[in-house]
C-alpha positions in Angstrom: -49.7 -6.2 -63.2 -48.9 -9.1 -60.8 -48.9 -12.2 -63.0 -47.6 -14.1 -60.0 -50.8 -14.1 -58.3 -53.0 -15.1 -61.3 -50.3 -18.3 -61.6 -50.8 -18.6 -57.8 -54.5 -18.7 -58.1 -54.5 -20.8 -60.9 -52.1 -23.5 -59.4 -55.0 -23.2 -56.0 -58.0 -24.0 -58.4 -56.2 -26.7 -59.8 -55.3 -28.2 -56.4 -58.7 -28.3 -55.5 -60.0 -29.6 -58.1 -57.6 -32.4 -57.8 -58.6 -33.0 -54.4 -61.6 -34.1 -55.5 -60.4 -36.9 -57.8 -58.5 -38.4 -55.0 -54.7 -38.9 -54.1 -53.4 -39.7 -58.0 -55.2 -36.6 -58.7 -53.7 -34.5 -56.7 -50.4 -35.7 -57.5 -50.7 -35.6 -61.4 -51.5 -31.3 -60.7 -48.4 -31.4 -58.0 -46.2 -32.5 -61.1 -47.8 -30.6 -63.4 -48.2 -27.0 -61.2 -44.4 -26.7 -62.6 -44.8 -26.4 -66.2 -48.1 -25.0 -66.0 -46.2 -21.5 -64.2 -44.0 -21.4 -67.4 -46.9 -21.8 -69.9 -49.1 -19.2 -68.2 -46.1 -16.5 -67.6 -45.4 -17.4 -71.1 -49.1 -17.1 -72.5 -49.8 -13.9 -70.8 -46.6 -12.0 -71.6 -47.5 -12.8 -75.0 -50.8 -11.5 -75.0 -49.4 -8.1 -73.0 -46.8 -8.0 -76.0 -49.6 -8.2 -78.6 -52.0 -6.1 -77.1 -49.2 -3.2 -76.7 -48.2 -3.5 -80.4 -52.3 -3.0 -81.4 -51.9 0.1 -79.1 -48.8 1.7 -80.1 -50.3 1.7 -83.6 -53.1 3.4 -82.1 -50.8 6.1 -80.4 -48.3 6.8 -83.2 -46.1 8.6 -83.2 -46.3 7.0 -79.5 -46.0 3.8 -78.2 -46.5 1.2 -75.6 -44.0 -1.1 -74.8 -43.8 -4.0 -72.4 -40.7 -4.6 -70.2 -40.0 -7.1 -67.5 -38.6 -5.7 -64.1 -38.4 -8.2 -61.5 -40.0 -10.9 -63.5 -43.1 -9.1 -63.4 -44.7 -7.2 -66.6 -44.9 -3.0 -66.9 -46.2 -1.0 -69.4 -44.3 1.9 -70.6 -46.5 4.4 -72.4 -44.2 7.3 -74.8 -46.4 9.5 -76.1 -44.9 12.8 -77.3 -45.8 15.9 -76.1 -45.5 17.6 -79.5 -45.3 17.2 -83.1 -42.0 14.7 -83.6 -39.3 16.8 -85.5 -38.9 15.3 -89.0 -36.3 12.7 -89.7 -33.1 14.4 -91.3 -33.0 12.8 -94.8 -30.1 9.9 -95.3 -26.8 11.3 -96.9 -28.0 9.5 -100.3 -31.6 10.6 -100.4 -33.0 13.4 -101.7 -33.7 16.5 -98.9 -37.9 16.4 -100.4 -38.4 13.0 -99.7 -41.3 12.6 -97.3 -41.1 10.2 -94.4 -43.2 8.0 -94.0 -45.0 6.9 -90.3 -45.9 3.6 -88.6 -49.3 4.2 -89.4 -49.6 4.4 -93.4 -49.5 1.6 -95.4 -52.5 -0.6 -97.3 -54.1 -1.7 -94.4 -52.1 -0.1 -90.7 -50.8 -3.7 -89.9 -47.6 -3.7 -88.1 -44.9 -6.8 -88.3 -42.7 -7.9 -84.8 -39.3 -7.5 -85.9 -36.2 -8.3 -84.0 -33.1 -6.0 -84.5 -29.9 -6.8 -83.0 -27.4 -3.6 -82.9 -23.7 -3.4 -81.4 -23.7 -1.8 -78.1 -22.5 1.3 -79.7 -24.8 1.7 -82.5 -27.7 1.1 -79.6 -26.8 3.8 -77.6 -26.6 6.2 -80.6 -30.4 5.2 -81.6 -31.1 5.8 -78.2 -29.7 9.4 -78.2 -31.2 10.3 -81.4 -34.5 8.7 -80.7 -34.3 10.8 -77.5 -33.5 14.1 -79.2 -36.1 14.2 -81.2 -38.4 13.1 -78.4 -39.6 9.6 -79.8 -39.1 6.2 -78.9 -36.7 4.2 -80.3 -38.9 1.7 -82.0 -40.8 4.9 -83.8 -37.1 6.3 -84.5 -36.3 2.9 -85.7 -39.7 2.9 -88.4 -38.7 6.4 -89.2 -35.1 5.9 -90.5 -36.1 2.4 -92.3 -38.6 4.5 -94.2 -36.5 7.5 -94.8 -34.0 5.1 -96.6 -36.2 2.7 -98.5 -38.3 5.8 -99.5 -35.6 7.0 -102.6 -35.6 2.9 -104.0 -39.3 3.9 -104.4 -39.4 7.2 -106.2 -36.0 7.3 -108.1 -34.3 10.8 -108.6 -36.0 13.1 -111.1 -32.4 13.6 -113.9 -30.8 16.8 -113.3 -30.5 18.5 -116.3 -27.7 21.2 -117.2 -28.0 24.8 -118.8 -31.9 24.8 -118.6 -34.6 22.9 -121.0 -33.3 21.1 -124.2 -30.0 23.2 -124.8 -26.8 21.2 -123.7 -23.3 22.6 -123.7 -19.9 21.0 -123.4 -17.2 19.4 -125.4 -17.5 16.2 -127.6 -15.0 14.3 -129.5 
């Protein structure tokens, strides 16, 4: 994707159309040729970034995710090659809890977040998301629903000694 030459061309059709409304014209889009690269880089990033969210929700476990190298846009496309390996279960929740994917919910909609995370906890997301051969923003979902999953469905009570019989000491 080479946004620089949809700028370029735009900043050309606005130059001639200046032209054509004489000198003040054509110095009004000079001064505003500027601005207008910002906006347009802007706007069209932005669409990119939304139209890669609609498609990773499309492609999950997979995703698509958008990077800038060299100021210029690039699609990354993770899909994985087989089933992702489940989630181990947070310390505090229970080993049957289900884990829930980026695709259930009431209606599939998915919300732009921003998560910032010390270096060191970054590269460990990065490794685990790696191990188990998902990206990191599917590894992310994963773990946020593993742990919110117990506040949900609260631990069935254990109970002691089988049925209704209870044994121990009382004073």
């Amino acid at each position: 994707m080479d946004i620089t030459r949809y700028v370029e061309d735009l900043q050309h059709r606005l130059a001639t159309a200046a032209a054509a409304g004489g000198e003040d014209a054509r110095q009004l889009a000079d001064r505003l040729t500027a601005p207008l690269d910002a906006a347009v880089r802007l706007v069209l990033l932005d669409a990119l970034s939304a139209a890669a969210g609609e498609i990773s929700t499309e492609l999950a476990p997979g995703s698509v995710d958008v990077r800038l190298r060299g100021g210029e846009p690039e699609f990354v496309v993770d899909v994985p090659t087989a089933p992702a390996a489940p989630v181990p279960p947070v310390p505090a929740a229970p080993a049957t809890a289900p884990v829930a994917t980026p695709t259930e919910g009431d209606d599939g909609a998915t919300t732009r977040t921003t998560l910032r995370l010390p270096d060191h906890l970054k590269s460990q997301v990065e490794v685990a998301a790696a191990r188990d051969g998902v990206s990191v923003n599917s590894w992310l979902v994963r773990a946020v629903a593993a742990a919110l999953e117990p506040a949900a469905h609260p631990p069935a009570p254990q109970q002691h000694g089988g049925g209704s019989r209870l044994t121990g000491w009382v004073r």
